[in-house]
C-alpha positions as CSV (number, residue, x, y, z in Angstrom):
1,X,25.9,-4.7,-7.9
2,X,27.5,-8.5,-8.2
3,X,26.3,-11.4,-6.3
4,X,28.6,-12.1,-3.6
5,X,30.1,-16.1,-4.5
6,X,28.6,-18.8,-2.6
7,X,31.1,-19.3,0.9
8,X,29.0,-22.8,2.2
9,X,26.8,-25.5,0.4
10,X,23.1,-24.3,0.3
11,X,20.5,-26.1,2.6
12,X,18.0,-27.2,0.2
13,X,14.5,-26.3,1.1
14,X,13.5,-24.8,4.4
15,X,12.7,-26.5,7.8
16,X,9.1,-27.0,8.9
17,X,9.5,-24.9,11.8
18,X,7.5,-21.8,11.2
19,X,8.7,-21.5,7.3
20,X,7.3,-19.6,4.4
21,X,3.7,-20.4,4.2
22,X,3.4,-22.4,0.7
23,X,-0.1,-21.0,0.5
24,X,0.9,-17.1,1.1
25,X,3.5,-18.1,-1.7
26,X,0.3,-19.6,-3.7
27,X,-1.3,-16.6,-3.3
28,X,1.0,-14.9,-6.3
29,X,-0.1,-14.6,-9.5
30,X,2.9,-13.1,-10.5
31,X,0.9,-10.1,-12.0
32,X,3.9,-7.7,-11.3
33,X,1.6,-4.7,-9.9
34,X,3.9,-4.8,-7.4
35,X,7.1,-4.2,-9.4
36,X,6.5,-0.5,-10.0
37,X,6.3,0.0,-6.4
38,X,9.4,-2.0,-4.7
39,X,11.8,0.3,-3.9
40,X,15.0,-1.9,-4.1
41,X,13.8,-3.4,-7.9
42,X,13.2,0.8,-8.4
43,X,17.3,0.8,-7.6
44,X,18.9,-2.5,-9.0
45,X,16.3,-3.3,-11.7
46,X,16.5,-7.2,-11.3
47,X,13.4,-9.4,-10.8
48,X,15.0,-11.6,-8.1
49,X,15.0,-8.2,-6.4
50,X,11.6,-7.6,-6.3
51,X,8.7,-9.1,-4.5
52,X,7.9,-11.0,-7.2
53,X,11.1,-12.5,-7.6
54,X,11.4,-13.3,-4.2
55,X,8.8,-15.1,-3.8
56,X,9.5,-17.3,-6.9
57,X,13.1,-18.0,-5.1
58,X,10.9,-19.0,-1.9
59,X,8.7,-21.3,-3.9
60,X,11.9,-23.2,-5.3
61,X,13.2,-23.5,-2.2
62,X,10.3,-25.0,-0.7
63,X,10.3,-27.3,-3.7
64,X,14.2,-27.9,-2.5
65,X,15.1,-26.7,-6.2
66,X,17.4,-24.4,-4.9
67,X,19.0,-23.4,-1.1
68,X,19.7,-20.9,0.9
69,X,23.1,-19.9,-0.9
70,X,24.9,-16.7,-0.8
71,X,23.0,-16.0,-4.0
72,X,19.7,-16.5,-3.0
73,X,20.3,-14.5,0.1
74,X,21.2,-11.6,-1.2
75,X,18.1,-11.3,-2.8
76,X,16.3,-11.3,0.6
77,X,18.9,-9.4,2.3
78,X,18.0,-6.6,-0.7
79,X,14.7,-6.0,0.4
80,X,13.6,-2.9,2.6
81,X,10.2,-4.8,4.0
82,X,9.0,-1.5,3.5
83,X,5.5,-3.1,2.6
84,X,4.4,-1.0,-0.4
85,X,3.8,-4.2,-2.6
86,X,1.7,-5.3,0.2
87,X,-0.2,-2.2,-0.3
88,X,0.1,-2.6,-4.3
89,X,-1.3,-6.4,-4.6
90,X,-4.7,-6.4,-5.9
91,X,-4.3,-10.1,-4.9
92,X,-4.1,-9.6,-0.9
93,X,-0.5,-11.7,-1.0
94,X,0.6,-11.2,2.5
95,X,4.4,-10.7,1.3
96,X,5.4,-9.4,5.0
97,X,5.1,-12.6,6.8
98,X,6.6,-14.4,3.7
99,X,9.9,-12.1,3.7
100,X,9.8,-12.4,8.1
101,X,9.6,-16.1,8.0
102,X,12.4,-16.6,5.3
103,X,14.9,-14.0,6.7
104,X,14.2,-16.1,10.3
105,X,14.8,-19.0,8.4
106,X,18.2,-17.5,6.6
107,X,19.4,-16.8,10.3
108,X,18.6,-19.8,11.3
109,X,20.7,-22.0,8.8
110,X,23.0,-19.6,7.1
111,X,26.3,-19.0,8.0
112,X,27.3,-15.2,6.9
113,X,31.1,-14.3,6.1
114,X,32.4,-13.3,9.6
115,X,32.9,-9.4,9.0
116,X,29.0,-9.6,8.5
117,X,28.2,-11.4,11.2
118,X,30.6,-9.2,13.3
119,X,29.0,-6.0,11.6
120,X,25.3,-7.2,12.5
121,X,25.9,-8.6,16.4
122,X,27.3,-4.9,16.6
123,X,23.9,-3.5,15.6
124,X,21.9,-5.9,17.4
125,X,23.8,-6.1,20.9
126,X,23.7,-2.3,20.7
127,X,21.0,-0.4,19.2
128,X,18.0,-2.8,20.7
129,X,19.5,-1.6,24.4
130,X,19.5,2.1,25.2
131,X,21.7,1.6,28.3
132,X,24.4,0.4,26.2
133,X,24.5,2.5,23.3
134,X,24.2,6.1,25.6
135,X,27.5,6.0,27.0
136,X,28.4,6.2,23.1
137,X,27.1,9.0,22.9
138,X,29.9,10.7,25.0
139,X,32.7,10.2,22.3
140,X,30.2,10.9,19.2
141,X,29.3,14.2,21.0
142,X,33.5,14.9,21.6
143,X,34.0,13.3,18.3
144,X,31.5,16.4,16.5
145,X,33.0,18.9,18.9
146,X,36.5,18.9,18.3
147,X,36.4,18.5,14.3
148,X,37.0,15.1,13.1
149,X,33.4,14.3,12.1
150,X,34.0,17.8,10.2
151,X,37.3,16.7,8.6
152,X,36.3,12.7,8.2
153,X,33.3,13.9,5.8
154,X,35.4,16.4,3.7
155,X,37.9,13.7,3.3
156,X,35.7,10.8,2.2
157,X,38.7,8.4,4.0
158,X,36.1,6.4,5.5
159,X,33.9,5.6,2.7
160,X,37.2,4.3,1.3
161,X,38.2,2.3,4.1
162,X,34.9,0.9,5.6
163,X,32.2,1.8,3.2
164,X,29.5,0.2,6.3
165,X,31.5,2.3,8.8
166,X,30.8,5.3,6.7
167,X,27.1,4.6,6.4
168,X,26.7,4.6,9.8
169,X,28.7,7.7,10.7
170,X,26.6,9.4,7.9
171,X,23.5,9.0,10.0
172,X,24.9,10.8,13.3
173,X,22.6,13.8,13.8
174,X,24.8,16.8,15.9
175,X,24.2,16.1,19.5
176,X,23.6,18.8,21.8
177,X,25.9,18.2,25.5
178,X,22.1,18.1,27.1
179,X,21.6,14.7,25.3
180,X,24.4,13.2,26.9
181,X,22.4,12.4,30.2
182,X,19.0,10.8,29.9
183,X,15.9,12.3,30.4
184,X,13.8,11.4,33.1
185,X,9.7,10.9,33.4
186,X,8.2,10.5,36.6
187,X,6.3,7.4,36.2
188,X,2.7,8.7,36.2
189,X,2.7,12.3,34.4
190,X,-1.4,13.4,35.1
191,X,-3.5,15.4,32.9
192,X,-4.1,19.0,32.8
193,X,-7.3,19.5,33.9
194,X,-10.2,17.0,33.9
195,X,-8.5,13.5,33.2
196,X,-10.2,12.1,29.5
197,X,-8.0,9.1,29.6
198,X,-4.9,7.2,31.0
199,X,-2.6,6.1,28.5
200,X,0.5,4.4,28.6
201,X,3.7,5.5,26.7
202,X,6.5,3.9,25.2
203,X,9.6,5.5,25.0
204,X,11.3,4.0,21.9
205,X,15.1,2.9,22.2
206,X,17.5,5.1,19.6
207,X,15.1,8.0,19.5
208,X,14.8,8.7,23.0
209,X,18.6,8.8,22.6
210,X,18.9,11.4,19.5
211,X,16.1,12.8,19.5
212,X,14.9,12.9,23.0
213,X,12.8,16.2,22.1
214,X,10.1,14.0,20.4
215,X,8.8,12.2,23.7
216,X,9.1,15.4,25.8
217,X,6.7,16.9,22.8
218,X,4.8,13.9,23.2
219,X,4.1,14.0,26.3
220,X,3.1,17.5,27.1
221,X,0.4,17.2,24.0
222,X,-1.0,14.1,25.6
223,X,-1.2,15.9,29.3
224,X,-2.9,19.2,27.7
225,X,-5.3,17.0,25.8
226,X,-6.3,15.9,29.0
227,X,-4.3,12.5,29.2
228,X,-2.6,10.6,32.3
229,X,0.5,9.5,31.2
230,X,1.7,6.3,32.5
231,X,5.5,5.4,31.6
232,X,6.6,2.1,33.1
233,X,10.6,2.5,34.4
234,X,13.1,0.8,32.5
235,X,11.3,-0.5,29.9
236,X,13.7,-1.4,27.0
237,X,13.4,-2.1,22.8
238,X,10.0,-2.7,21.1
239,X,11.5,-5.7,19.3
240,X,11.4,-3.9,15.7
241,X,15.1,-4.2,14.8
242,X,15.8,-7.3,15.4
243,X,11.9,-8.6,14.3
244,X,12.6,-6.8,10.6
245,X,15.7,-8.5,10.5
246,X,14.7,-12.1,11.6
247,X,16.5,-12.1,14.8
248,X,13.8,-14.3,16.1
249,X,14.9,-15.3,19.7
250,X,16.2,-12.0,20.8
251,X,12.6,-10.5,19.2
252,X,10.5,-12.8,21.2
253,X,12.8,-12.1,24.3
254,X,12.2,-7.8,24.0
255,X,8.5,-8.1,23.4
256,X,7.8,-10.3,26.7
257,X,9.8,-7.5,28.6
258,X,7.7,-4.9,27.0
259,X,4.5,-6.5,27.6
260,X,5.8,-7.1,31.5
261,X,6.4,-3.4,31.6
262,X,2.9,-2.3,31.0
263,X,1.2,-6.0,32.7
264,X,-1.5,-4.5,35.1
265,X,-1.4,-5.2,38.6
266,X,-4.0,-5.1,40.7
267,X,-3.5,-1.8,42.8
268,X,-3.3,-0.4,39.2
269,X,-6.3,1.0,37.0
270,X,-6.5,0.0,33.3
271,X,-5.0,1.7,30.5
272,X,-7.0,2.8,27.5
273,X,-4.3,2.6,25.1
274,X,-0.8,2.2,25.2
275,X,0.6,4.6,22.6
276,X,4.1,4.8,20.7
277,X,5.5,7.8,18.6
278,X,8.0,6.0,16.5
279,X,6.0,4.2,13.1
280,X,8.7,1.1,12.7
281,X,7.9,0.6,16.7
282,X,3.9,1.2,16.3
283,X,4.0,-2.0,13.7
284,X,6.0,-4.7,15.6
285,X,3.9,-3.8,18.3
286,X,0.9,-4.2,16.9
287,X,2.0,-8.0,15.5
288,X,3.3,-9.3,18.9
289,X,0.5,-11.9,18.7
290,X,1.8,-13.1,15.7
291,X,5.5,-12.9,16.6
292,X,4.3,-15.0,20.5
293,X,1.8,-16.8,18.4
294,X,3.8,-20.2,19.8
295,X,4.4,-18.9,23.5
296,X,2.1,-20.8,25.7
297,X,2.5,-18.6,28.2
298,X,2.7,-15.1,26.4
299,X,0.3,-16.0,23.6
300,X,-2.6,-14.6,25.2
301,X,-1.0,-11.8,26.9
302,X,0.7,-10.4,23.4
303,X,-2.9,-10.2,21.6
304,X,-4.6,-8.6,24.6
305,X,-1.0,-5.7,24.6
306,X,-1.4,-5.5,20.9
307,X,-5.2,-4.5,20.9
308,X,-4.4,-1.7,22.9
309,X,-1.6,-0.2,21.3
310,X,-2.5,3.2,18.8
311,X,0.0,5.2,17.3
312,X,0.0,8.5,18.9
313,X,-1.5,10.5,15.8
314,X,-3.9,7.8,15.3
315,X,-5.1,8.1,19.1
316,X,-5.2,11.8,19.0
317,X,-7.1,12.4,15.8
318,X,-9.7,9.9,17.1
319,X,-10.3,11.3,20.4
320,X,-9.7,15.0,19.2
321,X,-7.7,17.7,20.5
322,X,-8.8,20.1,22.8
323,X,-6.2,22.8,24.1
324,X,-6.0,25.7,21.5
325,X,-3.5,25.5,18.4
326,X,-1.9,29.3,17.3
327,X,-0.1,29.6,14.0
328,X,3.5,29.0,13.8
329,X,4.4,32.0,11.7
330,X,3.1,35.2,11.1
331,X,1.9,34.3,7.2
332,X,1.5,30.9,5.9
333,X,3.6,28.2,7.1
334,X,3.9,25.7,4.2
335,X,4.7,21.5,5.5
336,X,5.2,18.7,3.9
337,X,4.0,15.2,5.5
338,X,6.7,12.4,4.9
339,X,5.0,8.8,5.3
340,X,6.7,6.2,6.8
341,X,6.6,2.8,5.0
342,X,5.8,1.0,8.6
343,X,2.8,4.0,9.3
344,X,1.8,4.1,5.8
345,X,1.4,0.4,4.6
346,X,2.2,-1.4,7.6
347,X,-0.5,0.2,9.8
348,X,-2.6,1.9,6.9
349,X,-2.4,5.4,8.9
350,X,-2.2,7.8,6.5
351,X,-5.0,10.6,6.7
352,X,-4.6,11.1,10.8
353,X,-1.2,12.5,10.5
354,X,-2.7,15.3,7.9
355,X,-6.2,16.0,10.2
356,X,-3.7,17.0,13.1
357,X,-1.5,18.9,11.3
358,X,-4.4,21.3,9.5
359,X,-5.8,21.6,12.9
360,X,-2.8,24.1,13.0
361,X,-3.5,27.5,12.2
362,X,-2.2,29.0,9.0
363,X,-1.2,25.4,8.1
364,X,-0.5,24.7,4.0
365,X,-0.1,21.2,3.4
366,X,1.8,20.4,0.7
367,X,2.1,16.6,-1.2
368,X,5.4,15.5,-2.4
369,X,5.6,13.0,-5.8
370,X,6.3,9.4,-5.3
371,X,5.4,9.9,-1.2
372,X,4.9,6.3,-1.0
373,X,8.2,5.4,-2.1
374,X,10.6,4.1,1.1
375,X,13.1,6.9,1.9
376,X,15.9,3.9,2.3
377,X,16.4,4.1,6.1
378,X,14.4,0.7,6.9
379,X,15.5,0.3,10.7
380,X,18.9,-0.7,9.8
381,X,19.2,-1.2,6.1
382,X,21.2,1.8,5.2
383,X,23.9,0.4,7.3
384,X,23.9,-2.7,5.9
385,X,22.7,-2.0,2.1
386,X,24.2,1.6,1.4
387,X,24.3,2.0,-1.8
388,X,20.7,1.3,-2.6
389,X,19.8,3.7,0.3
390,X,21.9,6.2,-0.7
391,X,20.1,6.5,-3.9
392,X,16.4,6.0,-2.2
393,X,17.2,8.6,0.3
394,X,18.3,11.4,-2.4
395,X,15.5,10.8,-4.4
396,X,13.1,11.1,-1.3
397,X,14.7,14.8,0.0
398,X,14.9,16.1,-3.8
399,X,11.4,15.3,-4.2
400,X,10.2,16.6,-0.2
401,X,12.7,19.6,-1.2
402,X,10.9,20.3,-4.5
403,X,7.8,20.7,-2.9
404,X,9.0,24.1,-1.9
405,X,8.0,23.5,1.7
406,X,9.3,25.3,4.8
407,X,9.6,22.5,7.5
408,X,9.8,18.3,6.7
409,X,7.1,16.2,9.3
410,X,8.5,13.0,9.6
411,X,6.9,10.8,12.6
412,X,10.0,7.9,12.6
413,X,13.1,7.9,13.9
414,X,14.9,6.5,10.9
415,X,13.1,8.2,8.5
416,X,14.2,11.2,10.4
417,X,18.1,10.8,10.4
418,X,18.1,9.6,6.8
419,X,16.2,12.7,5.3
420,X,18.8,15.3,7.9
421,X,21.9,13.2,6.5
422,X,20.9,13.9,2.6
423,X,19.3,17.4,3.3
424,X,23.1,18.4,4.6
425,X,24.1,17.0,1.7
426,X,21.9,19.0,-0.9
427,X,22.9,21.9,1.0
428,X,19.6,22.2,2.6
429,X,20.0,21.3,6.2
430,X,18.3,24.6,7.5
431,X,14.8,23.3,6.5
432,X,13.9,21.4,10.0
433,X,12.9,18.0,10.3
434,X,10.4,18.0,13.0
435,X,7.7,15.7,14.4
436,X,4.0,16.5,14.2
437,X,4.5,16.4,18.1
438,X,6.8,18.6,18.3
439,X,4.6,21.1,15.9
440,X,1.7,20.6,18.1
441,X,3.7,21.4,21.3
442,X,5.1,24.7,19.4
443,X,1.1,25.8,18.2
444,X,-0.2,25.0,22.2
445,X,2.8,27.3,23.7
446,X,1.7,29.6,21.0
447,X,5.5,29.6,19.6
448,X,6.7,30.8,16.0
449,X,8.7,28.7,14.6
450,X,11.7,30.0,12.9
451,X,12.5,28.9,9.5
């Protein structure tokens, strides 16, 4: 992979609004623990793609040695922020709000050529806002229907002709005609028998789209556990996308919406949590005070909305289940847990996931090698970085494959998609990929689940 040339003079150094932190940079000792475990220096082998190496690059641009050039960016623009060398440094450097500030700071003052600026307002005018991107899903469901996602793959054309293009049609999961209209909660869902607790729930923005299965899973585990269900109407994007990709207005701009959505009003009673399904979501909402730290008026509100939010495993293995579980299969079903970077080092949930699925009668639980490694989805970056995704996401499957297990649990969205799009292409796309919601909805019906 060659640098792209420079297209504008670099801005030397960054601006003092809300920059990299020179003390989180400080805060490097350059031991390279994290090396081993950075996905993208895994793929291209460079050290200016690696934590490490990025934060050198951020240091001499805070010491206006260098500038935001096309160079530099790339370098930034390589990274997943999947977090595992947060995870990894035995120094506590806190490379996630280094990488956020910088890439706010790249959008800020850098000019992109304009088929990537074209490529990336596509992706962030669309996939942020679920009322625009399902009438899409119309001609994607006629496009799979009549052939020509069929015939486009066998060809390769597209890889040829718009390698970014491809990458995104690569993703499409078959849509079933039922997806085409949206599903519908009332806005309070009560508990089956006595009421334990009223949670709210967040719907997510491309999942309730393509895999709207997962909330209505979701749901009906949280109502037999004994959990009111409060979903507020229209409520839109959790701010992840754009937040991992320094989009910092339009970030700041989703998660006031979402915290209005859920705002209590006085005829209403309090929620004890307010849960979300979807791992990338569960992080960005759990940092709202950070990203509203400088909101006068939302400040406040945003660390109050973030306290309350749980991922929906988390919740659950804390408060315990208690509507029966039946086996799956008549023998032995054997799973394998994929972790999501966002769940795993992001939120430091790891174990929860695991309790509730050995809950499960029959249950074997098997461990895949290198499970900490980031499957290459990343929110967007697999449309915007292929190659190195392609290659992280065919080493994830072959090693989940290897494990010789019968279904895949994968709790994110994009995780999700990218592990369907390279089990097709090992030839293994009859081994489901399922949420553990959907698994604990199948065991409480008392359902076998055909493998």
């Amino acid at each position: 992979m060659s640098d792209p040339q420079p297209t504008s003079p670099p801005l030397i150094g960054f601006d003092p609004d809300q920059s990299p932190d020179p003390r989180l940079i400080d805060a490097c000792v350059h031991c390279g623990f994290c090396l081993t475990t950075c996905p993208s220096y895994r793929v291209i082998g460079k050290e200016t793609d690696s934590p490490r190496g990025r934060i050198y690059q951020m240091d001499a641009i805070h010491q206006q040695q260098i500038g935001l050039s096309a160079t530099t960016i790339s370098h930034f623009d390589s990274c997943l922020g999947c977090l595992a060398c947060v995870t990894a440094c035995p120094s506590g450097v806190q490379y996630d709000q280094l990488i956020a500030a910088t890439r706010v700071q790249i959008e800020r003052h850098y000019p992109r050529p304009l088929p990537e600026q074209w490529l990336r307002q596509t992706l962030f005018s669309l996939f942020p806002y679920p009322e625009r991107l399902r009438p899409l899903l119309y001609p994607i469901w006629a496009y799979q229907q009549w052939g020509l996602q069929k015939w486009f793959r066998q060809t390769g054309i597209l890889n040829k002709l718009a390698p970014q293009l491809a990458a995104m049609e690569s993703i499409l999961p078959p849509l079933r005609k039922e997806q085409l209209t949206a599903s519908v909660f009332p806005e309070v869902i009560p508990a089956q028998g006595s009421r334990r607790f009223r949670v709210g729930m967040i719907l997510g923005c491309v999942q309730r789209l393509f895999a709207p299965e997962v909330n209505q899973a979701t749901v009906e585990v949280l109502t037999a556990n004994g959990c009111e269900v409060v979903i507020p109407p229209n409520q839109g994007c959790c701010a992840a996308l754009p937040h991992h990709q320094g989009q910092e207005a339009q970030a700041q701009t989703l998660a006031k919406a979402m915290i209005d959505h859920f705002a209590p009003s006085q005829a209403s009673e309090p929620l004890d949590a307010i849960l979300i399904n979807a791992s990338g979501c569960g992080h960005t909402l759990k940092v709202y005070g950070q990203l509203l730290q400088e909101d006068a008026e939302y400040a406040t509100k945003a660390v109050a909305f973030s306290r309350q939010v749980k991922d929906v495993q988390e919740f659950l293995a804390e408060v315990g289940l208690t509507t029966p579980l039946f086996p799956l299969k008549a023998g032995i079903l054997k799973l394998v847990y994929q972790d999501a970077c966002h769940m795993l080092h992001g939120q430091k949930i790891s174990l929860q996931p695991r309790q509730l699925l050995q809950q499960i009668p029959q249950i074997e639980l098997r461990e895949p090698i290198d499970a900490a490694l980031c499957c290459g989805s990343s929110g967007i970056y697999n449309l915007l970085q292929p190659e190195v995704a392609e290659e992280l996401g065919d080493q994830k499957v072959t090693h989940l494959v290897n494990t010789g297990a019968e279904v895949i649990v994968s709790a994110n969205i994009g995780c999700r998609l990218q592990i369907l799009k390279h089990l097709q292409r090992k030839n293994q796309a009859a081994i489901p990929v399922l949420h553990p919601m959907e698994l604990l909805q199948l065991s409480m019906q008392g359902k076998t689940l055909v493998t």
